[in-house]
C-alpha positions as CSV (number, residue, x, y, z in Angstrom):
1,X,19.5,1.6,-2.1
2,X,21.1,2.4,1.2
3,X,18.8,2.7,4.4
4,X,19.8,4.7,7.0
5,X,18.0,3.5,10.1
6,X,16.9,5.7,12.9
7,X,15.5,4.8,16.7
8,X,12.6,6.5,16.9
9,X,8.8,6.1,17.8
10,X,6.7,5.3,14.6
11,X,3.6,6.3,16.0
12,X,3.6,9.8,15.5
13,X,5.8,10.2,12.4
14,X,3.3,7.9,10.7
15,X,0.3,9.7,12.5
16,X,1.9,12.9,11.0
17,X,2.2,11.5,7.4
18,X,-1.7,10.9,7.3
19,X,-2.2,14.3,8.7
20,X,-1.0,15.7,5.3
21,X,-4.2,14.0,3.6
22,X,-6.9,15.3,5.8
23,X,-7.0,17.9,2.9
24,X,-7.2,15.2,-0.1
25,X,-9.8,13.5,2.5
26,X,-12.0,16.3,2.5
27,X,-11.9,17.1,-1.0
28,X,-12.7,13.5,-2.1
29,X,-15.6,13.2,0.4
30,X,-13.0,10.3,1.7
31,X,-13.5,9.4,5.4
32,X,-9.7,9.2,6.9
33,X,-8.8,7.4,10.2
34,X,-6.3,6.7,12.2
35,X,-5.6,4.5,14.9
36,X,-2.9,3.3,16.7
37,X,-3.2,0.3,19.6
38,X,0.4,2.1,21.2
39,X,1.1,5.4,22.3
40,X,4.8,4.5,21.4
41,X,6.2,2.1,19.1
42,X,10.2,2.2,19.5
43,X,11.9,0.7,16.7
44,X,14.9,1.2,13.6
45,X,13.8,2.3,10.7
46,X,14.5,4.7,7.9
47,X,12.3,7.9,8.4
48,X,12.7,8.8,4.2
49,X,11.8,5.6,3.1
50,X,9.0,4.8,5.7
51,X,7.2,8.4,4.8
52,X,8.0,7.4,1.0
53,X,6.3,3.9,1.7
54,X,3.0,5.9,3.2
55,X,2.7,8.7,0.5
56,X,2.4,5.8,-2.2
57,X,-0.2,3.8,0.2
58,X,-2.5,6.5,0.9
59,X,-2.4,8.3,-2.1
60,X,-2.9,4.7,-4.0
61,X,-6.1,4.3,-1.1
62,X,-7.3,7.9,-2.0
63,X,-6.9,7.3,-6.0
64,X,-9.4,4.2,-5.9
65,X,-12.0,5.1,-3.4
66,X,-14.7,8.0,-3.4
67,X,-17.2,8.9,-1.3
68,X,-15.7,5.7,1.0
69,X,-13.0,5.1,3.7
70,X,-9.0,4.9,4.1
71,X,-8.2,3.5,7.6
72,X,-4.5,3.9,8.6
73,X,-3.8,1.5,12.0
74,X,-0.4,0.6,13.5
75,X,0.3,-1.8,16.6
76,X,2.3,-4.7,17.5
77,X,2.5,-8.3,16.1
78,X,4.6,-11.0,16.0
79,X,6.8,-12.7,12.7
80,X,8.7,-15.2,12.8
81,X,9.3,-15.2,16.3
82,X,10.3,-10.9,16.1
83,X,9.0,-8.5,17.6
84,X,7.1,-6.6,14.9
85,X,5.2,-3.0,14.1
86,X,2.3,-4.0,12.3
87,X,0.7,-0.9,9.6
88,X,-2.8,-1.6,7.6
89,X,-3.7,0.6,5.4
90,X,-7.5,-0.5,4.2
91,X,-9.7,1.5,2.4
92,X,-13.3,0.7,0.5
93,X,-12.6,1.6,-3.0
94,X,-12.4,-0.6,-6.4
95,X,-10.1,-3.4,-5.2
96,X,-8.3,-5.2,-7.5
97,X,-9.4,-8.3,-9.4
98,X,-7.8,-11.5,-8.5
99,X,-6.1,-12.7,-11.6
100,X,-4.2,-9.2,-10.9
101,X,-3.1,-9.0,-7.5
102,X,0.4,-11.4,-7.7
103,X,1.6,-8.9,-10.3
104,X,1.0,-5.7,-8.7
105,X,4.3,-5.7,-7.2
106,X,6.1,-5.9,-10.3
107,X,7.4,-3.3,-11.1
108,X,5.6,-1.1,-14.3
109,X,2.7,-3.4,-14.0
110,X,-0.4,-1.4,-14.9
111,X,-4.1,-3.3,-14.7
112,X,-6.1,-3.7,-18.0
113,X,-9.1,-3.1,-15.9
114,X,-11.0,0.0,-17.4
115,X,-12.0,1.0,-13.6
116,X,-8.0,0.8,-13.1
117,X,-6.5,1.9,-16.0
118,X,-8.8,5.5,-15.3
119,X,-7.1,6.5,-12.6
120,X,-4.0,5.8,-14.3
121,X,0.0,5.8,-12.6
122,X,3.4,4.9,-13.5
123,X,3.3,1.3,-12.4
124,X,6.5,1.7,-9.9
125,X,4.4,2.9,-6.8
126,X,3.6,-0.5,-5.4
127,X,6.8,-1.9,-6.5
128,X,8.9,0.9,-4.9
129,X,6.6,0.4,-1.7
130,X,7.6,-3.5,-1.5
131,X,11.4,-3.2,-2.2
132,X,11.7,-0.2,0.6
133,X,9.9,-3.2,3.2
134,X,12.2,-5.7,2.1
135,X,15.1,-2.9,2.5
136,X,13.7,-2.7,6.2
137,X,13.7,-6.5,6.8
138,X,9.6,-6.9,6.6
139,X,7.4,-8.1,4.7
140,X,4.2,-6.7,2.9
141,X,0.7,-8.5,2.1
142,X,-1.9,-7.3,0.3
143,X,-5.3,-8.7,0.1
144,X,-8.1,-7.5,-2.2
145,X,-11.8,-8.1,-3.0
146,X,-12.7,-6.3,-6.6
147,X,-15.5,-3.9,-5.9
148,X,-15.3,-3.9,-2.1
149,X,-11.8,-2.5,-1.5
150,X,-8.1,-3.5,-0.7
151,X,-6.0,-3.9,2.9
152,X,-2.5,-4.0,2.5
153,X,-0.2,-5.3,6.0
154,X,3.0,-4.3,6.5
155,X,5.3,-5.8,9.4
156,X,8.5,-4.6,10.0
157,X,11.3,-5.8,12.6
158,X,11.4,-3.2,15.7
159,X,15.2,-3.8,15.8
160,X,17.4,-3.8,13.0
161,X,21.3,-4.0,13.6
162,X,22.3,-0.3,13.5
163,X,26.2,1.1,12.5
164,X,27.9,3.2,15.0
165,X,27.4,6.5,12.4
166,X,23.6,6.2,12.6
167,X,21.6,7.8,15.5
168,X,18.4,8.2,17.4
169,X,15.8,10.4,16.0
């Protein structure tokens, strides 16, 4: 896969992606927020493959929680000594069961767990979601309690080395 990095401020392109499930939110009886610790986060990244990354996190949030809560936040942290944006996307649904959570990034791994296996996907979304991080240099964590919900942590460099043919956004 090729990235095609852009300078741009992440805050409100990722502000505008969760703005396209206030809808979904509604419907489900969800509660959706949003918050953001910087007006303006300045940083390279790929604006195709960082709205791909968000569709498959919320809508994965959305699939496994009713009548409960997807938070969206994004800030600034450190990694590794870089400078880092930092997106959570939490929400209060199902969670995952232990045993399962080292394999969901593999890619066509579906659970066995009935209260999975209901809401049933292609098993690519999370592994798609992890290879476009590691395409932008971060890293991804997820951590999961079954029956209380799941909070997955992205961090991703703010400066990427950029080629003369890409530009600002």
């Amino acid at each position: 896969m090729d990235i095609d990095l852009r300078r741009g401020n992440i805050v409100p392109f990722v502000s505008e992606i969760q703005k396209s499930f206030v809808s979904l939110s509604l419907r489900k009886g969800v509660a959706l927020k949003f918050h953001a610790d910087e007006e303006s986060i300045n940083m390279d990244f790929d604006p195709d493959k960082i709205e791909l990354i968000f569709f498959n996190l919320l809508s994965n949030a959305f699939k496994f929680t009713d009548n409960g809560e997807v938070n969206l936040r994004i800030g600034l942290a450190q990694k590794d000594g870089k400078d880092c944006c930092k997106l959570v996307v939490q929400d209060t649904g199902i969670g995952i069961i232990e045993e399962q959570i080292d394999k969901v990034f593999d890619r066509f791994y579906q659970s066995e767990n009935s209260r999975w296996r209901k809401n049933k996907g292609t098993g690519i979304g999370l592994a798609l979601v992890k290879d476009l991080v590691d395409l932008h240099q971060g890293h991804i964590d997820l951590k999961s309690i079954s029956g209380v919900g799941t909070e997955i942590t992205i961090l991703l460099p703010l400066e990427q080395e950029i080629s003369d043919t890409q530009s600002e956004m």
